[in-house]
N, C-alpha and C positions, 0 to 999 in steps of 0.2 A: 281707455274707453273703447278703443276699435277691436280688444279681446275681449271685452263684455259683449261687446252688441250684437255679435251672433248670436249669442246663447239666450240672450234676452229676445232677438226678433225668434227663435227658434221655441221659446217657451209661448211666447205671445198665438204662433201658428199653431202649435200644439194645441195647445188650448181651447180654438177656436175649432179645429177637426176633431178634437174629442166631443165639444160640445155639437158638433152636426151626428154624433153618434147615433141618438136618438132620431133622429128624422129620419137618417138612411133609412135603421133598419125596420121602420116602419114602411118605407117603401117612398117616401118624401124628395124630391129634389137629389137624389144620389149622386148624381153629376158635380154639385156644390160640394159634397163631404169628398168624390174623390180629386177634386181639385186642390182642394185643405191640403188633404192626403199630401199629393205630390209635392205643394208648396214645401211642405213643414219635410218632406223628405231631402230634398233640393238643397231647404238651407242645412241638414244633417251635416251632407255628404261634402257639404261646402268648409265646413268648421274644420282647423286643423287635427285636432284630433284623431275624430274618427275617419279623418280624410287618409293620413297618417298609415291607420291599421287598413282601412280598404283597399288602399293601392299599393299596400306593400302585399296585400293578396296577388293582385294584380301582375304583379311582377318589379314595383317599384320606378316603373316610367311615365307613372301622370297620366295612366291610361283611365283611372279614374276621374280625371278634369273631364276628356271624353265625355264617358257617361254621364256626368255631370250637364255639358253643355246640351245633347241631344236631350234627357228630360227636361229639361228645361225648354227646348221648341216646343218637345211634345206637349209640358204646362200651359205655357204659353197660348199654343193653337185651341185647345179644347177651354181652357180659361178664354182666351179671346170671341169663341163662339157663342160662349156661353152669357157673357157680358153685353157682347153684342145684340145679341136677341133680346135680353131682359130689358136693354135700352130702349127696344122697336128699332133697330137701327139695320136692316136689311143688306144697304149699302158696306157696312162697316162691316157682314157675317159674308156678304160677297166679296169683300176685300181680301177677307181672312182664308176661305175653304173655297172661291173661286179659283181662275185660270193664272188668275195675278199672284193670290197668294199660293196655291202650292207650286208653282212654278219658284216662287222665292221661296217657300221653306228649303225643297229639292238643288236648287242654285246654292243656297247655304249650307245645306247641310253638307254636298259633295265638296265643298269650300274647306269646311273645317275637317274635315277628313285629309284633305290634301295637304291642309298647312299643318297638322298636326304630325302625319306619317314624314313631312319635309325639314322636321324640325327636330332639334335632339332633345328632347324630353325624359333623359336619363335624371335621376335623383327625386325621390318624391317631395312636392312641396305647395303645398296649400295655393292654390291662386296662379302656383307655379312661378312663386314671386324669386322663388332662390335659382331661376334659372338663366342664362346669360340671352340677355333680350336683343333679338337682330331684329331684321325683313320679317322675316316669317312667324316669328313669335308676335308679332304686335299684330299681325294679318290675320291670325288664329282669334288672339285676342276681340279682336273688332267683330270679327264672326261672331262669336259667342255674343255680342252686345249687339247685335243688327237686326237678328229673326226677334230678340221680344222689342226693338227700339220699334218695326216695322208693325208688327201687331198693337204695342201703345197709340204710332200715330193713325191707326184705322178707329182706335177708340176713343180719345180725346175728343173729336168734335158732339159726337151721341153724350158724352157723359157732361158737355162742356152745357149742352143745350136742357139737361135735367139741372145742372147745378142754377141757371139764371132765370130755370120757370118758374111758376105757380106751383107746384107738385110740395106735398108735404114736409116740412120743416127737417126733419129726421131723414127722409128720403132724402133731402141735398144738404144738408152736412155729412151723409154717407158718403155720398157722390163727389163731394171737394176732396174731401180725404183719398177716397180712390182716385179720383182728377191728380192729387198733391203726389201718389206713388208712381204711378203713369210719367209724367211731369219729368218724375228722377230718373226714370227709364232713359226717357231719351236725354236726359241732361249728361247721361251716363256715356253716350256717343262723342262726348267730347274729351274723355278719358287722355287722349295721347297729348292733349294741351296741359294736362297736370304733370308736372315735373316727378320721378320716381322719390325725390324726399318730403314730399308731400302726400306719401300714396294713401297717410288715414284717413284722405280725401274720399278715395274710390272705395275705401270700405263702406265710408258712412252713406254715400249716397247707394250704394248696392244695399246694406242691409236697412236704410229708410226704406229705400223704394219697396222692399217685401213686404216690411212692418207696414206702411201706411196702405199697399193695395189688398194685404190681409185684413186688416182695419175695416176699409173701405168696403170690402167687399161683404165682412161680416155684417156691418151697419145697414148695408142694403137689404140682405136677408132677416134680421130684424127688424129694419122700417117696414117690410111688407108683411110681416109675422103681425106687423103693431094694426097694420091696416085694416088686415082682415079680421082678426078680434074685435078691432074696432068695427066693423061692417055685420059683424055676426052680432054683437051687443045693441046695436042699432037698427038691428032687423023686427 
């Protein structure tokens, strides 16, 4: 199951960013199609495979995990902004592109540069799961899960307060499901508590948590597509 479910959360994103095709290039919401974008690239580059061939471009030491972890901020930050605002939730776009948060992206980011460059990352390997795990590989690790753990807990309370309003039926079941990925995000902080023979653990909740804030997020963008049809029709 944990070799399908890349491929499966990876066709699911796809999906959804071919289908924002049409709005971009119309000029519509751009920002949502290249969040899609980066999502569905994220979990590409995550998949053994093509992870395999990129980083043996690379030179074969995981210097694609790198890249991997910094898109992923960058997802993270601009998906968080973007979330943030559509909530009304000002506090939570403050949290994220205020003093607090880029101070913690910058803190992180220098983070994982340092445990990365400290650590022997010779032999390519997905997740970096075949390398001998000390100090500083778990420090590296935790990096990579802090900057979106930090960004989900700026957005759970805005999304927590649409899921238990008045607001449209389809608007919060989009919103639980986004709430349900968020959720995995930081459930995912607890990672060094699961024993390494149990790790289709951490796959499943990594590749939930994409699929359900992929999910979530598309719902939302079609509950408000459903709205405004509906408001145009009733005009």
């Amino acid at each position: 199951m944990t070799a399908v479910l890349p491929w499966v959360t990876l066709v699911v994103c796809l999906a959804i960013t071919l289908a924002r095709v049409p709005s971009a290039l119309r000029g519509e919401n751009r920002e949502v199609f290249y969040i899609f974008a980066l999502i569905s690239l994220s979990i590409f580059i995550s998949i053994e495979a093509p992870y395999l061939v990129i980083d043996g471009w690379l030179g074969g030491m995981n210097i694609c995990n790198l890249v991997l972890r910094f898109l992923l901020y960058g997802t993270f930050y601009f998906m968080g902004i973007k979330i943030a605002t559509a909530f009304g939730s000002p506090a939570a776009v403050k949290a994220i592109r205020g003093p607090l948060g880029i101070t913690a992206a910058i803190l992180i980011g220098v983070l994982t540069i340092y445990f990365f460059l400290i650590t022997d990352t010779e032999g390519s390997s997905a997740g970096m799961s075949a390398l001998r795990w000390g100090p500083s590989l778990e420090a590296y690790a935790f990096m990579g899960r802090l900057y979106p753990g930090f960004v989900a807990a700026c957005l759970v309370p805005a999304i927590w307060r649409t899921v238990v309003s008045t607001a449209p039926v389809l608007l919060r079941i989009a919103s639980s499901v986004l709430l349900l990925g968020l959720s995995l995000l930081l459930l995912s902080q607890l990672f060094p508590l699961i024993p390494f023979s149990e790790a289709w653990l951490r796959v499943l909740i990594n590749y939930s948590a994409a699929t359900f804030t992929a999910i979530g997020l598309a719902g939302i963008w079609v509950s408000k597509a459903f709205a405004r049809r509906k408001t145009r029709l009733s005009a």
